[in-house]
C-alpha positions in Angstrom: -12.9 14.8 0.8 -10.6 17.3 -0.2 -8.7 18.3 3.1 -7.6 15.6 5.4 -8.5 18.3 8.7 -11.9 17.6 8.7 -11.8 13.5 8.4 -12.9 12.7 11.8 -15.8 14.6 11.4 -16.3 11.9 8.6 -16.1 8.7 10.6 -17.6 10.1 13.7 -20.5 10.8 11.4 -20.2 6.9 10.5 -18.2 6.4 7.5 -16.1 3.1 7.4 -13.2 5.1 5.1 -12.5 8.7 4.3 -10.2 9.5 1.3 -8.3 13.0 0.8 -7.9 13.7 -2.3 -5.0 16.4 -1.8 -3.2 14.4 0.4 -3.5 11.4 -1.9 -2.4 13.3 -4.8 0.6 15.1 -2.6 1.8 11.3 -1.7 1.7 10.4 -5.5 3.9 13.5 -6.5 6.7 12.8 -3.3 6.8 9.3 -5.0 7.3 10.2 -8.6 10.6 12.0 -7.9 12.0 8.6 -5.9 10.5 5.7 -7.8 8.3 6.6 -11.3 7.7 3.2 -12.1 5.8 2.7 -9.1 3.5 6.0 -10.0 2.7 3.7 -13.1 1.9 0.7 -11.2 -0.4 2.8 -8.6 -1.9 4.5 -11.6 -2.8 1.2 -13.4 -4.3 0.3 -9.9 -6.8 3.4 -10.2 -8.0 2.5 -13.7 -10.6 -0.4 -12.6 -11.0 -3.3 -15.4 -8.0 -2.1 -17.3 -4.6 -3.9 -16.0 -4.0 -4.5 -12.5 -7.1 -4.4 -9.8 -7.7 -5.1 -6.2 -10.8 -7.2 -5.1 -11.8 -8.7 -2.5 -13.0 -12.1 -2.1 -13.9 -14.7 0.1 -11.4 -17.5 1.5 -12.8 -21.0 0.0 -13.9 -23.5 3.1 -11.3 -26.1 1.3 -8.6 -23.3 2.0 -9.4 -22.7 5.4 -6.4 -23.4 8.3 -3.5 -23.3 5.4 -2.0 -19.8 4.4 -3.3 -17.5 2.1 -3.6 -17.8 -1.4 -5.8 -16.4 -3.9 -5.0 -18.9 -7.1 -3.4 -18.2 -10.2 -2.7 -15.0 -11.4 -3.8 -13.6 -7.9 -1.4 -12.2 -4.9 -2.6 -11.6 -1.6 -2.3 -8.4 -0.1 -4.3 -8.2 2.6 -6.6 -10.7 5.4 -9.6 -9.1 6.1 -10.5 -10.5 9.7 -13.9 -9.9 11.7 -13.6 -6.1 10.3 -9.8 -5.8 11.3 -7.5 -5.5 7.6 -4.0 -7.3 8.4 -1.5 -6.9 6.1 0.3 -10.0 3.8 3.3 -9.8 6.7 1.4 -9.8 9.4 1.6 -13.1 11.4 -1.8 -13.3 12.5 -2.8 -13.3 8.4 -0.3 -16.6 8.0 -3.4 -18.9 8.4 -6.7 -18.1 7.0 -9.8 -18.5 9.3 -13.9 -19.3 8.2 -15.3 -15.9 7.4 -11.9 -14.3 6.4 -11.6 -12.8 3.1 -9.0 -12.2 1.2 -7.9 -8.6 -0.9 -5.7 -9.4 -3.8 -4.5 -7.9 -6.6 -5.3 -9.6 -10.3 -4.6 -9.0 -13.8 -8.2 -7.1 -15.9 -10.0 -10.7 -15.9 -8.7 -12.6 -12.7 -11.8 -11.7 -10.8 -14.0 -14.9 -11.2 
């Protein structure tokens, strides 16, 4: 959507995520003046199959009870845990689970 005031209207209407566009953009400005290079990186990020993507995948059942990892080529941003998203740092994401998946970010041709 374009204005974040109306966004619960969104999700009480039943939508899992609501993107702003002007406040995304806004955030991407503020950040250009302090750190450019990250702009780069984030804009790299938006360009799917071309450098640097996020995906999602499930944890392998020969992976389960040990930490997180995703393989080579592949960091691990995010445990994705009955519906709750908890973040690389967070402790409860130190030790993957059956069902978790995991959202990591890949060089264009890491997603098999």
């Amino acid at each position: 959507m374009r204005e974040g005031e109306n966004a619960h209207l969104l999700r009480e209407s039943g939508a899992d995520s609501v993107i702003t566009s002007s406040e995304a953009a806004g955030r991407m400005l503020g950040l250009a003046t302090l750190d450019p290079a990250a702009v780069q990186v984030l804009e790299d990020l938006l360009s799917a199959g071309e450098g640097l993507d996020i995906i999602e995948r499930p944890v392998p059942e020969d992976a389960v009870g040990r930490p997180p990892d995703a393989g080579p080529g592949r960091l691990v941003m995010a445990v994705v845990r009955e519906g709750d998203v908890l973040r690389f740092d967070d402790e409860r994401a130190q030790t993957t689970r059956t069902g978790d998946r995991l959202v990591c970010l890949c060089a264009r041709g890491g997603h098999d």
